[in-house]
C-alpha positions as CSV (number, residue, x, y, z in Angstrom):
1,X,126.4,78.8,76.9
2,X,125.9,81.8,74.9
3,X,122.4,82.0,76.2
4,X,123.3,81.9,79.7
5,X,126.0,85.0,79.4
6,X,123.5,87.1,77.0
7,X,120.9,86.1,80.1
8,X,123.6,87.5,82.9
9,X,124.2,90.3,80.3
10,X,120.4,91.8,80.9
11,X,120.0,90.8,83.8
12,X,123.4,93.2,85.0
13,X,121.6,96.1,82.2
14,X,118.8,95.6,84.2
15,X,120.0,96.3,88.0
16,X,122.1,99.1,86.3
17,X,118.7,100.5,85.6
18,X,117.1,99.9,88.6
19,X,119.7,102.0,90.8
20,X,119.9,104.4,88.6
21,X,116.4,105.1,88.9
22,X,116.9,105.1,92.5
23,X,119.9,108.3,92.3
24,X,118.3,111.6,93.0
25,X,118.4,113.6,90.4
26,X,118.3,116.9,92.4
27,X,120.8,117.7,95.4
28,X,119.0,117.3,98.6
29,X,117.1,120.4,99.8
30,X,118.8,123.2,102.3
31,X,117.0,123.0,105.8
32,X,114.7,125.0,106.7
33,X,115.0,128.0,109.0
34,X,114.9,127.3,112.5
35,X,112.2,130.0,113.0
36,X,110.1,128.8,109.7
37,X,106.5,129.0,110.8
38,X,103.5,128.8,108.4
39,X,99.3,128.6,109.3
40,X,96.6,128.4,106.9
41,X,94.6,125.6,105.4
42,X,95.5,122.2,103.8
43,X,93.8,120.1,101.7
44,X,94.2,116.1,100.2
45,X,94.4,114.4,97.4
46,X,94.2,110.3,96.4
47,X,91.7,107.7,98.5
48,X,92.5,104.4,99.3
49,X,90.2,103.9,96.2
50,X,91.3,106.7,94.0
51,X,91.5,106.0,90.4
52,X,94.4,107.7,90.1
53,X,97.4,105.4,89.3
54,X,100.2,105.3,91.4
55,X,103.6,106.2,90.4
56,X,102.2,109.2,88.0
57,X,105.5,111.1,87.8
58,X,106.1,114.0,90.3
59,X,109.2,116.7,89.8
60,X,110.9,115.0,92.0
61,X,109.5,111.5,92.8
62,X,106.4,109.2,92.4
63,X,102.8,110.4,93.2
64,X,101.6,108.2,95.4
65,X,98.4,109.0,97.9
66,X,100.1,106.1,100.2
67,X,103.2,108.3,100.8
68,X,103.7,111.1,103.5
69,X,104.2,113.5,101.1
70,X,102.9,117.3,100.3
71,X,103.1,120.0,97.8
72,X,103.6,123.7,98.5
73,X,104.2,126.8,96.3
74,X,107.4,127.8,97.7
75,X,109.5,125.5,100.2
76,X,111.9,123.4,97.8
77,X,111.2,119.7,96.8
78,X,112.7,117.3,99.6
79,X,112.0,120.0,102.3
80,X,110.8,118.3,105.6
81,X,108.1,120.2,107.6
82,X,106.1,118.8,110.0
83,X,102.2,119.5,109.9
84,X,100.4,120.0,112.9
85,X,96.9,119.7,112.6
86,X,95.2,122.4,114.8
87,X,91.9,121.3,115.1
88,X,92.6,117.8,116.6
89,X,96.2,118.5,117.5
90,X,97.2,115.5,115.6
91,X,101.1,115.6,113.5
92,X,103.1,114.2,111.3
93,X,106.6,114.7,108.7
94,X,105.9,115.3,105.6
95,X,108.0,115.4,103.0
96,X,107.6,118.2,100.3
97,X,107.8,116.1,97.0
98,X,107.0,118.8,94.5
99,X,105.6,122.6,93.6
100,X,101.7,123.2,94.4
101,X,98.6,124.2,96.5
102,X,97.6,127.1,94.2
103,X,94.0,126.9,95.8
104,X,93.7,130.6,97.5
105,X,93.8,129.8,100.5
106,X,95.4,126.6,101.2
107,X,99.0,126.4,102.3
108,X,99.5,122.8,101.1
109,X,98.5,119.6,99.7
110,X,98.4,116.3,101.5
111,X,98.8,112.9,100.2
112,X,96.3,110.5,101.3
113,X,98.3,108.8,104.2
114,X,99.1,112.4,105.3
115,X,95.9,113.6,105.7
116,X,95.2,109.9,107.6
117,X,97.6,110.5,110.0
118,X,96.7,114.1,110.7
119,X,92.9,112.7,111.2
120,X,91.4,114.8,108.3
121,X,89.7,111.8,106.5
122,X,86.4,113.6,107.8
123,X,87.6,117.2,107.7
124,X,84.6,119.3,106.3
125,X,85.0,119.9,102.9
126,X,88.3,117.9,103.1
127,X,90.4,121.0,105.0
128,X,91.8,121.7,107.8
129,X,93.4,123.9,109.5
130,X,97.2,123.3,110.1
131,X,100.4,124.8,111.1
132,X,103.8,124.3,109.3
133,X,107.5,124.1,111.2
134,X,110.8,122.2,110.4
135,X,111.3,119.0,110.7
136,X,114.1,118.1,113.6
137,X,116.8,116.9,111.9
């Protein structure tokens, strides 16, 4: 019997953990100005074959290249933007999971799945040009 409640003991420690885990640890970002308006280039990173492991840690969640997710030098982690990608005129909603894109030159980073949807799996070089604006909340 004392098995059975020290089982139900870490098995309650457990899920404790679990949705803590899933608590943000960051209040959610401030929208973005309605006017917010951004062009330049943006680039990818991961492959459906990358050898990157997923869930590497992020500032504010997991790296993953199958997540819609983006990194840009100034808008705040769990900004929204949506990417419009103005060679094909393909879009998406990406949301900004932490700070990057230093590359001169290139606005912002692209997860995997991004980049997929935006149809820049055969960009040359692996950019493209796109053009940033809020997400409609």
């Amino acid at each position: 019997m004392a098995t059975a409640s020290r089982a139900a003991q870490w098995a309650a420690a457990a899920a404790a953990l679990a949705l803590a885990a899933c608590v943000p640890l960051t209040p959610p970002a401030e929208p973005l100005p309605i006017d917010y308006f951004e062009e330049g280039r943006a680039t990818y990173y991961g492959s459906p074959t990358s050898e990157e492991p997923n869930g590497r840690a992020a500032a504010t969640r997991e790296w993953d290249p199958g997540l819609i997710t983006g990194s840009h030098r100034t808008l705040p982690p769990g900004s929204c933007v949506l990417v419009t990608n103005l060679e094909n005129g393909f879009d998406t909603r990406v949301h900004i999971s932490e700070r990057g894109a230093f590359t001169p030159g290139v606005i912002i980073d692209l997860s995997w799945a991004a980049a997929r949807k935006l149809g820049m799996q055969n960009a040359r070089n692996g950019l493209a040009r796109v053009r940033l604006t809020p997400c409609e909340q």
